[in-house]
N, C-alpha and C positions, 0 to 999 in steps of 0.2 A: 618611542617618542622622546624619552629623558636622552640619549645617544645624541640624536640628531638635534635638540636643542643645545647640548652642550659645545656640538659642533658649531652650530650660526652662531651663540655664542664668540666663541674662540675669534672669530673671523668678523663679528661687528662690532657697532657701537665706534667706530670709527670717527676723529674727528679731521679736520682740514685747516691747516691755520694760514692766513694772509697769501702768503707771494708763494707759497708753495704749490697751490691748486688752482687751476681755470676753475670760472665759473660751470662750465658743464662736471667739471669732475666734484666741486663743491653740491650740487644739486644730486648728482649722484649717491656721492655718500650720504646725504640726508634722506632721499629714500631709500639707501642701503639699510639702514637704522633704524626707520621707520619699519623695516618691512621683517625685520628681526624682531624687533618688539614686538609685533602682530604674531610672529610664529611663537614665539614664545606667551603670549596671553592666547594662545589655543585658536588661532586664524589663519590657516594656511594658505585660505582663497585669498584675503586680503592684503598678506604676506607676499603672495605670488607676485598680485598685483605690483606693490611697489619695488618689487627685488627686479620686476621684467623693467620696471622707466628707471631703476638702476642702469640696468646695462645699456638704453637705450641714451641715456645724457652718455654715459662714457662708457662703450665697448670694452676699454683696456682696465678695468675695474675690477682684475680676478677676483678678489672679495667677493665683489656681489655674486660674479659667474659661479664663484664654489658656494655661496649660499642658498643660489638658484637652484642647484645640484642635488644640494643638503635635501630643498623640499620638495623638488622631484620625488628622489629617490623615498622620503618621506609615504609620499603621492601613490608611491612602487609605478611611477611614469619614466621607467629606465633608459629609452630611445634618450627622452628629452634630459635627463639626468646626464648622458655620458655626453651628447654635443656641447652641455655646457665644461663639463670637466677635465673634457678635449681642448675647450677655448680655456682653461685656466694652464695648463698646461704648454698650449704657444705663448703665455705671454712669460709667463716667469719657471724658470727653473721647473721640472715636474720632482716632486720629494716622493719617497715611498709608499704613504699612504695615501697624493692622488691618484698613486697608479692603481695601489689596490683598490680605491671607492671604485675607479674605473672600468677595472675586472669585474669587480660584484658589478655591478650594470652591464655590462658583455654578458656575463654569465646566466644573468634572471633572462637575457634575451637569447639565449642559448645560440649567441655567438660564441661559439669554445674558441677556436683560433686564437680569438682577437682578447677573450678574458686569459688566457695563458700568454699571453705575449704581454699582457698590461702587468701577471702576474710575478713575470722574469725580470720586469724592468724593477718592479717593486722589492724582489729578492736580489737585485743586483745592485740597491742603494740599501737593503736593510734584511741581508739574509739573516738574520733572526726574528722577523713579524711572523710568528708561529700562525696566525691568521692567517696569513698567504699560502703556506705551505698545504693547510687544513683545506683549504680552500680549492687549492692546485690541485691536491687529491681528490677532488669533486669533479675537479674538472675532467682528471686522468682517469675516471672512471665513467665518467659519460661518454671519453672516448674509446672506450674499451681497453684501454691501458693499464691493468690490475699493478701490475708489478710497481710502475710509473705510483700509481694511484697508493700504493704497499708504501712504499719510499717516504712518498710526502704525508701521512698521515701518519707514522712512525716518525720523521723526522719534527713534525709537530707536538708531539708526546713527549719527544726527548727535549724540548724547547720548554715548553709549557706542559707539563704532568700533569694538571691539575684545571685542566681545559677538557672537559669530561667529553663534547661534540667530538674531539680525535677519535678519541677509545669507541665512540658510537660507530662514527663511517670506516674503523678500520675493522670491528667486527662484524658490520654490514659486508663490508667486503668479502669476508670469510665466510661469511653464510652464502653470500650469490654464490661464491666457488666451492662452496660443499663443504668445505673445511671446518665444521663443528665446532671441533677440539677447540681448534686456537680462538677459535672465534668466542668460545665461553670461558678461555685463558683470558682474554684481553677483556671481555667485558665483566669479568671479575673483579678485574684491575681497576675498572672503569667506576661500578658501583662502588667499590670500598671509598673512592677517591672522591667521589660526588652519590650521596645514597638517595638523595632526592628530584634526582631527574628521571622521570618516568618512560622516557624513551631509552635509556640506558637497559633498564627492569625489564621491559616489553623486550627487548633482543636479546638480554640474556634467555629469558625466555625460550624464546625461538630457538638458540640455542642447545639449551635442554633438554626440548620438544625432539628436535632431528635425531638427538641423539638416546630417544625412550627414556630421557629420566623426565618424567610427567609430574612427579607428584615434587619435583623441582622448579619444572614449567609453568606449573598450578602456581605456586609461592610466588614466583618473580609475576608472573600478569597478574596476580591482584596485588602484589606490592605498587607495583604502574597503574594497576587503577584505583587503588587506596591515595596516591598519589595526583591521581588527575582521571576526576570521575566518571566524566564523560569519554576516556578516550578509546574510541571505538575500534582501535584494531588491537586494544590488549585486549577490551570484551572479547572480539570474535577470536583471539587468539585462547584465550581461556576456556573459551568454548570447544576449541577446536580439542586441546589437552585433554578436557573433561570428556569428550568422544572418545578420543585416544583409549582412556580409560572404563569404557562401558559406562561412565556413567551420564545417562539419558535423559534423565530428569534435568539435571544441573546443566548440560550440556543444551539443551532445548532453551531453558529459561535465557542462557545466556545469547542465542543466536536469533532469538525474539525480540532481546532487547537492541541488538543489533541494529535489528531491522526498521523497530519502533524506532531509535533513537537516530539512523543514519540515512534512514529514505528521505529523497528530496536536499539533501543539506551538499550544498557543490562540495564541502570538502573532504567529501567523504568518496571513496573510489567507489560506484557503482558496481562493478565486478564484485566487492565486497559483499555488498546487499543481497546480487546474483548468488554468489555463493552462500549466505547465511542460508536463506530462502531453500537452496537445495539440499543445504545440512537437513533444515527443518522437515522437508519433505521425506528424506531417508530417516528420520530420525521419527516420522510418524508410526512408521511400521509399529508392530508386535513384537517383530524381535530385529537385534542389531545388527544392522549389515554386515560388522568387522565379528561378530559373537563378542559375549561381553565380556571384560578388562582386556580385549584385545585393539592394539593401535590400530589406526586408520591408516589404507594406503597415504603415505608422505604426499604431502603437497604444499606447495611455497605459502608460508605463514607472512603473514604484512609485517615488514619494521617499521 
């Protein structure tokens, strides 16, 4: 919210003096302003409102059209977010960061093509926005392009160090590919650098796990969930380590709470719950399917 405020911000409060403005583009920018102010006192329906009779007194108003954009994207209504940001783009010059808001709206719409193409234009007026790079690597990895996907999230890192989301999606990377090792090199990197992101902790984790240091795996999922209490895939992840380890009791409570805390909630993966549920189920027996302090056949742990 605070982001995209600062953005309509930037871009209103516009004024129009005498012989410079028709009166449609005067009537314009008064609802331009109007409809800023509404976003910003916490009204995005009413905001919408007068940012749409913006662009309707005067179409060629990019202002408005990139504020339209703004609370679109606010909205997460990305179709409607990108025609507008497209229409600010024909009228005036496109700068590096239309192109990247651009991308991000291709991309939620999982247009890749079209978010890698808005994301080259973006690196071709301002190859240093480590954002884009981090970004592109999302992209490059949606389309099964690791190495592509290697590049721009390394190239992000060396940009910006201290942008801890890099060091997240390049050690994600390395974990889809097997790759442990590096994958718990870089997300070492990652925590030292930011110690209080919980998704960082949760894939060091995972991490750990692949590689039987458990009682490593243990420390990083509850660092992640000492850090953010509800978050349900270091639970099931800490659960899964405590299995790993024989221990049943510990291992139980946690895929219980799983299940308690993550049925019915959209955002939480289904599959998840499936699998707590079957933990729970093996995990009822007398004795331990793997014997006890022995790991659990490998299977893909949630980042």
């Amino acid at each position: 919210m605070n982001r995209t405020v600062a953005l309509l911000c930037l871009l209103g409060l516009v004024s129009c003096s005498g012989m410079t403005c028709n009166a449609n583009r005067h009537k314009a920018i008064r609802y331009m302003n109007m409809g800023v102010k509404k976003f910003q006192d916490g009204m995005p329906g009413p905001a919408l409102r007068d940012l749409k009779a913006a662009v309707r007194e005067d179409d060629t108003l990019a202002k408005a059209h990139y504020n339209l954009a703004t609370v679109y994207q606010h909205m997460e209504r990305w179709d409607d977010a990108q025609r507008h940001l497209n229409r600010v783009i024909s009228i005036e010059t496109g700068t590096a960061k239309l192109h990247y808001e651009l991308g991000r709206c291709y991309q939620k719409l999982s247009r890749l093509d079209m978010a890698k193409g808005a994301y080259d234009k973006a690196l071709a007026l301002n190859p240093k926005m480590y954002k884009v790079h981090y970004r592109l690597g999302k992209v490059f990895k949606a389309l099964d392009q690791p190495k592509q996907a290697d590049a721009s999230f390394r190239r992000a890192i060396e940009i910006n160090p201290r942008f801890i989301e890099s060091f997240i999606s390049l050690g994600n990377l390395y974990l889809d590919w097997d790759y442990a090792e590096l994958a718990m090199q870089v997300l070492q990197h990652g925590v030292v650098i930011n110690d209080t992101n919980p998704s960082a902790h949760n894939a060091l984790g995972v991490a750990h796990h692949y590689l039987k240091q458990y009682e490593k795996a243990i420390a990083s999922f509850k660092k992640a969930l000492d850090l953010q209490t509800g978050f349900i895939k270091a639970m099931f992840n800490l659960g899964a380590a405590h299995r790993a380890m024989g221990h049943r009791k510990e291992a139980r409570e946690l895929f219980d709470r799983v299940v308690k805390a993550g049925s019915g909630r959209k955002t939480v993966d289904p599959n998840l719950i499936h699998q707590a549920n079957e933990a729970l189920m093996e995990l009822s027996g007398s004795e331990s399917p793997t014997g006890a302090g022995q790991a659990a056949p490998p299977k893909r742990l949630p980042k």
